[in-house]
Backbone as CSV, one residue per row, in Angstrom:
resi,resn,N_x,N_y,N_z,CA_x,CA_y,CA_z,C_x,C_y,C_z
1,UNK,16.444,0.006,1.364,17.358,-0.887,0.689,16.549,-1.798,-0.224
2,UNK,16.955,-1.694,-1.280,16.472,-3.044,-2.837,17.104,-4.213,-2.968
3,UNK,16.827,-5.078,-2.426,17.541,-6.319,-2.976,16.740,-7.161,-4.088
4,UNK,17.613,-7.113,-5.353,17.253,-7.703,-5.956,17.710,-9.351,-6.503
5,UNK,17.242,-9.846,-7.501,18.146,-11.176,-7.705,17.565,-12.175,-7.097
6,UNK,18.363,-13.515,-6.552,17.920,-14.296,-5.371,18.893,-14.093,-4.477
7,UNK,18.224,-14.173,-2.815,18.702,-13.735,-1.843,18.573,-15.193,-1.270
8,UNK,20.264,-16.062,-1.637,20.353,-17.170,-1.379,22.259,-17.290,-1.124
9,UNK,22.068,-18.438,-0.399,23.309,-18.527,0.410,24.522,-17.785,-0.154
10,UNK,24.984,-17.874,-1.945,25.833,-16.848,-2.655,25.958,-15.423,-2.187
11,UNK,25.074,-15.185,-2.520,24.246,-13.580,-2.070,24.159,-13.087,-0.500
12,UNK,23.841,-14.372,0.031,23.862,-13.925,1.383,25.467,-13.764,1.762
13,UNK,26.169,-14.222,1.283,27.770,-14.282,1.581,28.290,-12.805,1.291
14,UNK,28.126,-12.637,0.156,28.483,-11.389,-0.023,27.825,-10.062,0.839
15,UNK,26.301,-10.252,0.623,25.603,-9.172,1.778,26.492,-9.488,3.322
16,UNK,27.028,-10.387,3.526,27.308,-10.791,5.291,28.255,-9.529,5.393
17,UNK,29.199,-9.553,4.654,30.270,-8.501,4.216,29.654,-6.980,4.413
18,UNK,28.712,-6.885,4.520,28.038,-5.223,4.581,27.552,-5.163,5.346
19,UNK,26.592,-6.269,6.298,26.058,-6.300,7.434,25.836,-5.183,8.179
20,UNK,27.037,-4.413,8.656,27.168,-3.624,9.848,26.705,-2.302,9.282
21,UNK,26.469,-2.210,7.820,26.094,-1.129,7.350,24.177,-1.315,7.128
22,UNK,24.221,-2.584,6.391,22.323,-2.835,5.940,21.929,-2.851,7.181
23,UNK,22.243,-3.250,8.152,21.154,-3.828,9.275,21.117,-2.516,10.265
24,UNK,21.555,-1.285,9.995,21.311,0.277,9.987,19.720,0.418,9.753
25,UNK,19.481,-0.245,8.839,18.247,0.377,7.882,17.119,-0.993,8.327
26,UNK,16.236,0.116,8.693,14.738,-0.953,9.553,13.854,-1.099,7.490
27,UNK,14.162,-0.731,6.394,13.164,-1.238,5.663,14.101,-2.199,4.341
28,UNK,13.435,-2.997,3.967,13.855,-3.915,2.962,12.914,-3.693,2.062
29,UNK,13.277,-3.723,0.231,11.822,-4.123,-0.094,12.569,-4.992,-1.435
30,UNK,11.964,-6.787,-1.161,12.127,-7.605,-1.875,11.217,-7.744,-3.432
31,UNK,10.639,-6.671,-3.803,9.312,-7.044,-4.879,10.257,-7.087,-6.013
32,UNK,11.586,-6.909,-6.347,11.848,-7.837,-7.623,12.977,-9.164,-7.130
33,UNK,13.445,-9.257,-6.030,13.781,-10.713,-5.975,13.124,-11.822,-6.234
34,UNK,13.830,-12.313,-6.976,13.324,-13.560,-7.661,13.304,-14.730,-6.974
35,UNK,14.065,-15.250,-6.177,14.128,-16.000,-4.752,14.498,-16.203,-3.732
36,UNK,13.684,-16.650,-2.721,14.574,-16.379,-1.216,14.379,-17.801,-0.449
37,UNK,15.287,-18.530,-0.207,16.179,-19.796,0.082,15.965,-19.477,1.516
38,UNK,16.010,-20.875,2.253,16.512,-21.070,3.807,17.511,-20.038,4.212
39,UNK,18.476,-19.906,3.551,19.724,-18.589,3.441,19.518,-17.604,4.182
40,UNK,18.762,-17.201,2.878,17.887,-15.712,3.205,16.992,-15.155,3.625
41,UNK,16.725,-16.137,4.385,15.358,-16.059,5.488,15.917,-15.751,6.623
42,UNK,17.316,-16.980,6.764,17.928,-16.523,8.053,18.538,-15.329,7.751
43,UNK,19.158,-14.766,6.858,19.610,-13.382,6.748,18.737,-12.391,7.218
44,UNK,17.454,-12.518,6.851,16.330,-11.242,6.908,16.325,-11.542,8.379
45,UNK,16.360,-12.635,9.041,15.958,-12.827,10.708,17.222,-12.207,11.295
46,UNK,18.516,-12.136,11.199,19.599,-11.452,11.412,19.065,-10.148,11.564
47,UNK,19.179,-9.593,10.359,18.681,-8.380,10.004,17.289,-7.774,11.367
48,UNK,16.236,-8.531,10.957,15.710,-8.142,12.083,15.654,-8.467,13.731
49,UNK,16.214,-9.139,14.206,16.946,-9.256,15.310,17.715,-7.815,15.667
50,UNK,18.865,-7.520,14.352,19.644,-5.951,14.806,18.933,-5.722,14.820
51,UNK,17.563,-5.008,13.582,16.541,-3.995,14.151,16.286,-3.654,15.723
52,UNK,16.002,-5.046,15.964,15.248,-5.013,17.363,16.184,-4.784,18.622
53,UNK,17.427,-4.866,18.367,18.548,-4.262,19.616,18.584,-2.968,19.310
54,UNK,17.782,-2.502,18.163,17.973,-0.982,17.869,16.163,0.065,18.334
55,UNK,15.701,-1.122,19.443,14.370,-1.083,19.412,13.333,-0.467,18.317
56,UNK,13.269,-1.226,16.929,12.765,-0.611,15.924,12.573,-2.001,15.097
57,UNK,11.728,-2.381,14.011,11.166,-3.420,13.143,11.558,-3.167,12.011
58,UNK,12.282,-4.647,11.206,11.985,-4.569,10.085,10.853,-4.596,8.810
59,UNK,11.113,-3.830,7.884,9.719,-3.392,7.246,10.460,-4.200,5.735
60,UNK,9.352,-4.992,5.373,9.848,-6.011,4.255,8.733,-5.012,3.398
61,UNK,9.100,-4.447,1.849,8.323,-4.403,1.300,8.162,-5.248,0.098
62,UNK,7.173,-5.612,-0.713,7.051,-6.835,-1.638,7.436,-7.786,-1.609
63,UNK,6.973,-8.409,-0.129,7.363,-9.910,0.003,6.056,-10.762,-0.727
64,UNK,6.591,-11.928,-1.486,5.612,-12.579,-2.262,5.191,-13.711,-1.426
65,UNK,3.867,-14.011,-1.534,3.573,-15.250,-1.061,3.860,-16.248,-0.758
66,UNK,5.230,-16.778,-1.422,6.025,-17.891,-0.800,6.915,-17.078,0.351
67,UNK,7.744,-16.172,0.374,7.991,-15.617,1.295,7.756,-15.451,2.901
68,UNK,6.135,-15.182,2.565,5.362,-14.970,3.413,4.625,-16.530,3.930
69,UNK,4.857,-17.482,3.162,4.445,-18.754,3.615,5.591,-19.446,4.705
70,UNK,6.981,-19.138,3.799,8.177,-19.014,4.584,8.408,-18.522,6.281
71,UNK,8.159,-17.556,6.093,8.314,-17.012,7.162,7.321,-17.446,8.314
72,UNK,6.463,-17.510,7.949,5.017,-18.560,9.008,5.135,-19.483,9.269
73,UNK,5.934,-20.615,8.290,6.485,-22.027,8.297,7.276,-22.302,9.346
74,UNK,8.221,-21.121,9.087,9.749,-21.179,10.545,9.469,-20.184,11.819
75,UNK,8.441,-19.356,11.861,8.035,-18.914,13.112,8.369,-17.940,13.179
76,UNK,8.538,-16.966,12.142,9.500,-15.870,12.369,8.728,-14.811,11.559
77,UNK,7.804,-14.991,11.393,6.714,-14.128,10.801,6.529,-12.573,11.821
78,UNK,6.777,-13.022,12.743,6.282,-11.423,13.782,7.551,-10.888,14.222
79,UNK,8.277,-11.215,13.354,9.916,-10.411,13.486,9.582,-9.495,12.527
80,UNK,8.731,-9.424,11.788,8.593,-8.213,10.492,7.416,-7.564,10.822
81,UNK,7.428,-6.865,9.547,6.504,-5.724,9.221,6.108,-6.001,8.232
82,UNK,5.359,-6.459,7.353,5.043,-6.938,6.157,4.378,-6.136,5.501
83,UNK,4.571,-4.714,4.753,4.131,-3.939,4.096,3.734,-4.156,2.459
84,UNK,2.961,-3.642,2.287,2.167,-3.321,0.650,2.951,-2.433,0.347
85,UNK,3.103,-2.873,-1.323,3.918,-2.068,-1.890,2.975,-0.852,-2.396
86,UNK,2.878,0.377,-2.930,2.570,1.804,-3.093,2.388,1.285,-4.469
């Protein structure tokens, strides 16, 4: 799955709506979102939470450095997979 854009509370509203379908899929790859908000942090932690009732990890690909500062900040860094993009 590609999410592009910013993945912020708007966005997250509308993704909530598909939920039962994205959170199917253990990989994300954010490398052209442009920003990701408190929102969408908790979205991606949603997201990987289902993963993990599905005993399986989410795989973020092209998460950018604030992202990744993000996610260390709120503790939720080892809910992912933090992959290099190809």
């Amino acid at each position: 799955m590609k999410l592009t854009g910013s993945l912020n509370a708007e966005q997250v509203t509308q993704l909530w709506a598909e939920r039962a379908t994205l959170f199917r899929q253990n990989m994300v790859d954010l490398g052209t979102a442009t920003k990701i908000d408190s929102a969408g942090v908790a979205f991606l932690v949603k997201w990987a939470q289902a993963c993990q009732a599905d005993n399986q990890r989410l795989s973020i690909t092209g998460a950018s450095p604030e992202l990744v500062r993000l996610l260390a900040l709120y503790g939720v860094s080892t809910l992912f997979d933090l992959v290099s993009p190809q």
